[in-house]
C-alpha positions in Angstrom: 102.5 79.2 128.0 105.1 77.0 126.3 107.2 79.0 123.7 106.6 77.6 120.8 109.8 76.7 118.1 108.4 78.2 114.7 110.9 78.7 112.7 111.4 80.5 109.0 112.2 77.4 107.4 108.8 76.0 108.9 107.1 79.6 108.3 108.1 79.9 104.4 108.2 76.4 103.6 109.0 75.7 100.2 106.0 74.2 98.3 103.0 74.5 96.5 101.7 75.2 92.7 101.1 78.4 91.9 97.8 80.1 91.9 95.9 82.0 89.7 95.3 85.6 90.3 95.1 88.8 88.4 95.5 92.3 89.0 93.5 95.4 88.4 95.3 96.8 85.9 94.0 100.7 86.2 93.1 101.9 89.1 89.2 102.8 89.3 88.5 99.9 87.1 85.1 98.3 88.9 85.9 95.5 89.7 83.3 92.7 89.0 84.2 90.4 92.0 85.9 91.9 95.6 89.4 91.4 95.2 90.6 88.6 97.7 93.5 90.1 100.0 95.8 88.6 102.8 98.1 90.1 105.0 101.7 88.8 106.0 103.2 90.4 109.2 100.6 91.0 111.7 102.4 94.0 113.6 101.1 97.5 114.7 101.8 98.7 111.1 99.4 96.2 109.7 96.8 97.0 112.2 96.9 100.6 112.1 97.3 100.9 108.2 95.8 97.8 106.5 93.5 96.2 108.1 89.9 97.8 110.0 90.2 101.2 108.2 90.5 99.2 104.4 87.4 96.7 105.3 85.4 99.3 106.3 86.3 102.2 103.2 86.1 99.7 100.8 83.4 96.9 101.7 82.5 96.6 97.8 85.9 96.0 97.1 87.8 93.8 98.8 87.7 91.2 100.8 90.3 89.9 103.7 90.6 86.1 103.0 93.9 85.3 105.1 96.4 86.4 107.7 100.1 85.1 108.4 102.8 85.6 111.1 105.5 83.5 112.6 104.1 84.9 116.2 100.7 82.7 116.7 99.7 84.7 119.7 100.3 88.5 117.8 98.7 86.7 114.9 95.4 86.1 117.2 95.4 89.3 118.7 95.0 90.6 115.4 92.2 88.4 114.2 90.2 89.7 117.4 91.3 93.1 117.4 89.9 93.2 113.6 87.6 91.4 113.9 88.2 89.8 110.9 86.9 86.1 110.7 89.0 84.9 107.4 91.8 82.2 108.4 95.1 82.3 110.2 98.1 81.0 109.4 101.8 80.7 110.6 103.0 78.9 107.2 102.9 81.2 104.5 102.6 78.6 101.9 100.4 76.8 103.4 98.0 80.4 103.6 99.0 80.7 99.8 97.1 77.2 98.3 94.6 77.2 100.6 92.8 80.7 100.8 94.2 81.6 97.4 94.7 85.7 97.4 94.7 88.2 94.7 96.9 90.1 96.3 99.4 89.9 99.4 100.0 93.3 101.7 103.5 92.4 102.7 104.2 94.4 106.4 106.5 91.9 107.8 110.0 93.1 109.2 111.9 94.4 106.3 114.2 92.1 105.7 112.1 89.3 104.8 110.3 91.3 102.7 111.7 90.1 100.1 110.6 86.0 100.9 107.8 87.3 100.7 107.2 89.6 97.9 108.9 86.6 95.4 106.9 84.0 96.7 103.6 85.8 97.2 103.9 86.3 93.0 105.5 83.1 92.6 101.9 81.6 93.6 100.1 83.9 91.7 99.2 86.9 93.4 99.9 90.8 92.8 101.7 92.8 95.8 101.2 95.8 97.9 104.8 95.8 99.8 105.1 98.4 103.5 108.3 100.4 102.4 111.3 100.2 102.0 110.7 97.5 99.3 113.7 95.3 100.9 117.0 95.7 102.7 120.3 95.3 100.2 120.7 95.0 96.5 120.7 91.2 95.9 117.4 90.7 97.4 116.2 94.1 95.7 117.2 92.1 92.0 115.6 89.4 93.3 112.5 91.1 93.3 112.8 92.5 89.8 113.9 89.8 88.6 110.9 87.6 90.0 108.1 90.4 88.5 109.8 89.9 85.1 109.7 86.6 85.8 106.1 85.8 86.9 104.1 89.1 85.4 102.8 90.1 88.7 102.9 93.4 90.2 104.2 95.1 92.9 103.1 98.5 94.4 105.4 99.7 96.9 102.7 102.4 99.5 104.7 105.2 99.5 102.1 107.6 101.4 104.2 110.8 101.9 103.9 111.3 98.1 100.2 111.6 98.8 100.2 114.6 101.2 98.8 117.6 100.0 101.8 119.9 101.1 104.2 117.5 99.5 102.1 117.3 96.1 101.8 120.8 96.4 105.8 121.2 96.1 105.5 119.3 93.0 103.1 121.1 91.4 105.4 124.4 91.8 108.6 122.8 90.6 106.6 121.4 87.3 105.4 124.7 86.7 108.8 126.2 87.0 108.1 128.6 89.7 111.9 128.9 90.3 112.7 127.8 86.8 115.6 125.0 86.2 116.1 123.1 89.4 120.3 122.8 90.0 119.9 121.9 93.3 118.4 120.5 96.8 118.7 121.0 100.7 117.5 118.3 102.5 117.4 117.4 106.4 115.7 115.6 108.5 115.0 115.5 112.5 114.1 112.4 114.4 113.4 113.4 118.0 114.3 111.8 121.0 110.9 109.9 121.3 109.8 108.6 117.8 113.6 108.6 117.0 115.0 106.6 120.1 112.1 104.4 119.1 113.9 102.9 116.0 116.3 102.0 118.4 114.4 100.3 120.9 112.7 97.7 118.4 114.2 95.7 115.9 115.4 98.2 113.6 118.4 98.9 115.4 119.7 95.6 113.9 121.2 96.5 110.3 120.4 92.6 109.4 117.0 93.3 109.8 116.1 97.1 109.0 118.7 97.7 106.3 119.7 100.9 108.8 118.0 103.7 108.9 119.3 104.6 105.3 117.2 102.3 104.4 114.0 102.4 106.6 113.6 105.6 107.0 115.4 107.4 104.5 113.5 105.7 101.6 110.6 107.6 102.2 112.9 110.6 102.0 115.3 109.6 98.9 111.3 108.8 97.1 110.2 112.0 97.8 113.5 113.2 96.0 113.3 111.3 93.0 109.6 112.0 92.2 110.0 115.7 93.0 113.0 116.1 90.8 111.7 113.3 88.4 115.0 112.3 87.7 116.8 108.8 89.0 119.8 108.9 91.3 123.3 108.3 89.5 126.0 108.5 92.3 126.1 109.0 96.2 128.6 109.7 98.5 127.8 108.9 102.2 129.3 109.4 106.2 127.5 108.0 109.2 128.1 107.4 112.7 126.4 106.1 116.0 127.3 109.0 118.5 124.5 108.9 120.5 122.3 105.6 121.1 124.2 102.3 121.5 127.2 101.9 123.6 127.5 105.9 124.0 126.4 105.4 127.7 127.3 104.6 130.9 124.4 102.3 131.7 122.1 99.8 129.9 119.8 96.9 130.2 118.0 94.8 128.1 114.7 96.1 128.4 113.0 99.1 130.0 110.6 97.1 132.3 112.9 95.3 134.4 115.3 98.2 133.6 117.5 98.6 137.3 118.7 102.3 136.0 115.0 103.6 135.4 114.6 106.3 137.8 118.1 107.4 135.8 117.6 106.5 132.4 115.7 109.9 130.4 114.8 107.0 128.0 112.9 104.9 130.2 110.0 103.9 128.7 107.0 101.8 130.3 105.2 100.4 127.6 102.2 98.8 130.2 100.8 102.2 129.7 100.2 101.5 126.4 96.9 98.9 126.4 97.8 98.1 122.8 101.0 97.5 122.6 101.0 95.6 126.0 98.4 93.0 124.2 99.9 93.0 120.6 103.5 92.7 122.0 104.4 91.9 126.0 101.8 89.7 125.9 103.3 87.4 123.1 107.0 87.6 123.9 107.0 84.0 124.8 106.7 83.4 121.2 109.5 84.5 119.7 111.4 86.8 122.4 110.6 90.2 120.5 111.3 92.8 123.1 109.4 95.7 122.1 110.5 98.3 125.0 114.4 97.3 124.0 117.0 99.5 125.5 117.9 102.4 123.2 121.4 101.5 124.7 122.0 97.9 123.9 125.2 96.7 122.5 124.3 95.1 119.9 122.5 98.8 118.0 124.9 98.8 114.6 123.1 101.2 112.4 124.0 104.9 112.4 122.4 108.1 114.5 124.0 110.4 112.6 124.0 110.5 108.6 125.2 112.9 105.7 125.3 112.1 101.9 126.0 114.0 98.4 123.4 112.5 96.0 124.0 113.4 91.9 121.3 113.0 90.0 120.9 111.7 86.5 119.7 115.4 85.0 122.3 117.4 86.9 120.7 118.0 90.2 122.8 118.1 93.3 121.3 117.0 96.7 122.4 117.5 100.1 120.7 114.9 102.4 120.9 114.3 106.3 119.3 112.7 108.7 119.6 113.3 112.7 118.1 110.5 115.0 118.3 112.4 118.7 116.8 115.9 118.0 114.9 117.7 120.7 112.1 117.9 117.8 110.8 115.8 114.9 110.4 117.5 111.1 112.7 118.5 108.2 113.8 121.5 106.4 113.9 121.5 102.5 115.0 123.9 99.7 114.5 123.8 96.0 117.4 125.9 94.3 116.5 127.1 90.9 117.7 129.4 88.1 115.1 131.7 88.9 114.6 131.2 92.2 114.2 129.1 95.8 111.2 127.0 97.6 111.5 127.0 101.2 109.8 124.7 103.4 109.7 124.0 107.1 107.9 121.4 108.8 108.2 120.3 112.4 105.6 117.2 113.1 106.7 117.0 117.0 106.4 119.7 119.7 105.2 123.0 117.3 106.0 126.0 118.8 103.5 127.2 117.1 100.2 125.3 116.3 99.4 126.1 112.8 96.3 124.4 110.4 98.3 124.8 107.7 101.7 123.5 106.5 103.6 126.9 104.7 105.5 126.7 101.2 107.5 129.9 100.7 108.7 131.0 97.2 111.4 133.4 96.7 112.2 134.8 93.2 115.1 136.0 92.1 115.2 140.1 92.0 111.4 140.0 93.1 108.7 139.1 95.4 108.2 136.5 97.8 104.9 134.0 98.2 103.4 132.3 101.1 101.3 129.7 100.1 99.8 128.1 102.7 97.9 124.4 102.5 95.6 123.3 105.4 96.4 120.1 107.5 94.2 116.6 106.7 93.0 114.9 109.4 94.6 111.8 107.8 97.9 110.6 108.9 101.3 111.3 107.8 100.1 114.3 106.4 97.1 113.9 105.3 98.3 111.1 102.3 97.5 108.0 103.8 93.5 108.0 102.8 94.7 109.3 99.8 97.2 106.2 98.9 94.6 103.8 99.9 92.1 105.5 97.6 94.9 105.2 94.9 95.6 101.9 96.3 91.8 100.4 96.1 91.0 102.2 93.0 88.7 104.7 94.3 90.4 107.1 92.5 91.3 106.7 88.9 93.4 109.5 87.5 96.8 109.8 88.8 97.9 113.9 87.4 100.8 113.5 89.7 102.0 110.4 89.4 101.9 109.9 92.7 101.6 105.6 92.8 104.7 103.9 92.9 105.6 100.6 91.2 108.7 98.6 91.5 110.9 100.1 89.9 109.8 103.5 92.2 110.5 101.9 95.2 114.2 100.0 94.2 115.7 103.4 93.1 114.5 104.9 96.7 116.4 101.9 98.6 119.2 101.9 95.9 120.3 105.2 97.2 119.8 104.2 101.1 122.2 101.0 100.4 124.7 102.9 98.2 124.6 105.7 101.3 125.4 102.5 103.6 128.0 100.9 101.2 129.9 104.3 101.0 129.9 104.6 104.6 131.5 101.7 104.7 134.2 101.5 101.7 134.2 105.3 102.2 133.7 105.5 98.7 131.0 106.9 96.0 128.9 104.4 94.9 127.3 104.7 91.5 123.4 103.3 91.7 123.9 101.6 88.0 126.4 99.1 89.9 124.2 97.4 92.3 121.8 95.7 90.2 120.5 95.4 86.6 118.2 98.5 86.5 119.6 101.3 84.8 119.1 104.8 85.5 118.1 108.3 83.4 116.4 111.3 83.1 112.5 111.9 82.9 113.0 115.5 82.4 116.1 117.5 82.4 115.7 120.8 84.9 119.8 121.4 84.0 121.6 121.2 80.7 125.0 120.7 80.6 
C-alpha cells in the first residue's frame, strides 16, 4: 500500500466554530440523553481502556459518536476490532463540527496531548485526558489557561488512586494511624520486560513522552500528592541512562529484522502477539511507527536511572526513585510519622510468592505491629480501573476519598516530573510555583513548623 503523507498540520487543522456541549456536573447525575463521546488516538491504550469495556458497562449512558488518528489503517483496525459503527476521521477538526461530541477521551501520544485537550474545549466539548496531562510546563499553562478560558472541563484518569490497597493507605494516614506524617520512602521497579518496553516504543524520545519523569512517574508523584494532600513546593532531581541506549555493544533498528537476535536478551518478536501484529506491523506504512524498536537505539535520551528530593508545601519530605531495568516490577513505600510507620511492599511481576491480597503493615511507636491485608480485584492496575470508569461515567456518585482528579490534580503530578527533568538538567532545585501560574499550598498540615 502506498504510504500515505498525513501530516499534523493536515490532522489538527485550524478551523471550525465551536460547538455546544455540556458536562455532567456531579457524577451520578442521570443523565437525560447518552452523553456523546469520541476518541482521539486510536492505540492499544484506547482499545484496552476506552473503548468495548465502556460501551458495554454503560450502554444507558454514553454513546461513541467519533474516532480520530493520524494512522488511517490503526484507525480502521480499531473501528472493527470494536466494532463500533460511529465515523472515522484523520482531521480532528473536521471529526469536531461534524459528529459534535460532549466529550473527547484524549489517548494520543503525550505530547500532543495538549493540541488536543485545548482544541477539543475550544469546540465545545468537556475532556477525559490518558495521563500524564501533557509533557512540559508551557503546554501544561496552556491547558489551564484554555479551561479558564472556555469553562470546559478536564478529568485527568488517574486509575491507581482507585485501587483498593492504595485507598486503603489513605484511609490510615487520614485517620492518623501513625500520627503527623514528616516523611516518605518511595521507589519504584520497572523490570526488564514492561520496563525495556518504554524504550522500545516512542517513549524513549523525550520530545514525545516528556521522559519517564513524566510518563511514568506522574502516576507516582499523584499518588504522593493525594496521599499526603499537600502540593509539591520544591524538587531536587539526578538521572542517568546507564543501561538502555548506547550502553551496548550491538543494536538495530528493530527486533524483527534484528541480525544480533540469537544474542540480544531483549529480542523481542512481536508476530507472536496477534494484536499488536494487526494494530501496529500491519500499519507501519503509514506513518513508520516501529513498535518492536530496539531498546538500544541511539537516539533513546530519557533516563533509566532517576533519584529526586521532593519538599512538600506542609513540611513533608519525600524520597522518590525510579529504576527502569530491575529483574522484577513493583515498589516499596513508607509513611514516617510522629507516632509511627506504614510499610508496604508490592511486586506486580514475577511474585515469589502468589498472594490474594496486597499487605499494609503498621508499626507503632513503643507498641504493636498490624497486618492488614486487602484482597486483589480482578480489575486491572490493581483493581482501580472499573472503579475510575464508574467514577468516570457516573455510576458512582459520592467520592469520600476524593479519589477523581481534575486539572489542576493532574498539572501538579507532571509539575514535579518536569521540575525532576529541569533539575537534572541545570543541576539545580526547581521550585514548582516557577513554572507556571498555579500556585501551590497546603490542604492539611500533618507537620507544624
Amino acid at each position: 500500500m502506498k504510504k500515505q503523507n498525513i501530516t499534523r498540520r493536515n490532522f489538527l487543522a485550524t478551523t471550525g466554530a465551536a460547538v455546544a456541549a455540556a458536562w455532567v456536573p456531579s457524577l451520578g447525575t442521570p443523565l437525560q440523553t447518552k452523553k456523546r463521546i469520541a476518541i482521539v488516538g486510536t492505540g492499544i491504550r484506547a482499545l484496552d481502556m476506552w473503548s468495548v469495556d465502556v460501551a458495554r458497562s454503560y450502554p444507558d449512558l454514553i454513546e461513541f459518536v467519533g474516532l480520530c488518528d493520524i494512522n488511517p489503517g490503526r484507525l480502521g483496525f480499531f473501528k472493527n476490532k470494536t466494532g463500533f459503527t460511529c465515523s472515522t476521521f484523520t482531521d480532528f477538526n473536521k471529526m469536531m463540527r461534524e459528529v459534535k461530541p460532549d466529550t473527547v477521551i484524549v489517548t494520543t501520544v503525550d505530547a500532543t496531548h495538549h493540541e488536543f485537550i485545548i482544541r477539543g474545549m475550544e469546540m465545545g466539548a468537556d475532556i477525559i485526558t490518558e495521563k500524564p496531562l501533557t509533557t512540559d510546563e508551557d503546554k501544561c499553562e496552556a491547558i489551564l489557561q484554555a479551561e479558564k478560558k472556555t469553562g470546559k472541563k478536564v478529568l485527568v484518569t488517574f486509575n491507581y488512586r482507585y485501587s483498593p490497597h492504595r485507598a486503603k493507605i489513605y484511609e490510615l494516614l487520614r485517620q492518623g494511624s501513625i500520627g503527623e506524617l514528616t516523611s516518605v520512602d518511595f521507589h519504584w521497579y520497572l523490570d526488564t520486560r514492561h520496563g525495556a518496553d518504554y524504550f522500545r516504543r516512542w517513549h524513549r524520545l523525550k520530545e514525545k513522552s516528556g521522559s519517564l519523569w513524566v510518563h511514568k512517574a506522574t502516576h507516582h508523584f499523584d499518588l504522593l500528592n493525594w496521599w499526603i494532600e499537600s502540593d509539591p513546593a520544591e524538587v531536587f532531581a539526578t538521572g542517568a541512562l546507564d543501561f538502555y541506549g548506547k550502553n551496548n555493544s550491538f543494536r538495530h533498528t528493530h527486533c524483527r529484522p534484528c541480525p544480533h537476535k540469537n544474542n540480544c536478551s531483549f529480542f523481542w518478536d512481536i508476530t507472536k502477539n496477534k494484536l499488536l501484529t494487526e494494530l501496529y506491523v500491519n500499519n507501519e506504512n503509514h506513518d513508520g511507527y516501529l513498535r518492536d524498536g530496539c531498546v538500544f537505539r541511539e537516539d533513546v535520551n530519557i533516563y533509566d536511572k532517576m533519584a529526586a528530593t521532593i519538599r512538600y508545601e506542609n513540611g513533608v519530605h519525600v524520597s522518590y526513585s525510579l529504576t527502569a531495568y530491575s529483574p522484577y516490577e513493583g515498589y516499596r513505600i513508607a509513611f514516617n510519622g510522629t507516632k509511627g510507620r506504614i510499610d508496604v511492599w508490592i511486586e506486580e511481576s514475577n511474585p515469589i510468592n502468589e498472594k490474594s491480597y496486597d499487605e499494609i503493615v503498621v508499626t507503632h511507636n513503643f507498641g504493636t505491629r498490624e497486618f492488614i491485608r486487602v484482597p486483589h480485584s480482578q480489575s486491572g492496575h490493581g483493581g482501580g480501573d472499573q472503579l475510575l470508569k464508574d467514577s468516570v461515567f457516573g455510576i458512582t456518585a459520592d467520592d469520600p476519598l476524593h479519589q477523581a482528579a481534575s486539572v489542576r490534580d493532574g498539572a501538579l503530578s507532571i509539575l514535579i516530573g518536569i521540575a525532576a527533568r529541569n533539575s537534572c538538567e541545570t543541576g539545580k532545585p526547581v521550585k514548582i510555583n516557577d513554572l507556571t501560574s498555579l500556585k501551590t499550598g497546603s490542604k492539611r498540615q500533618f507537620v507544624k513548623g
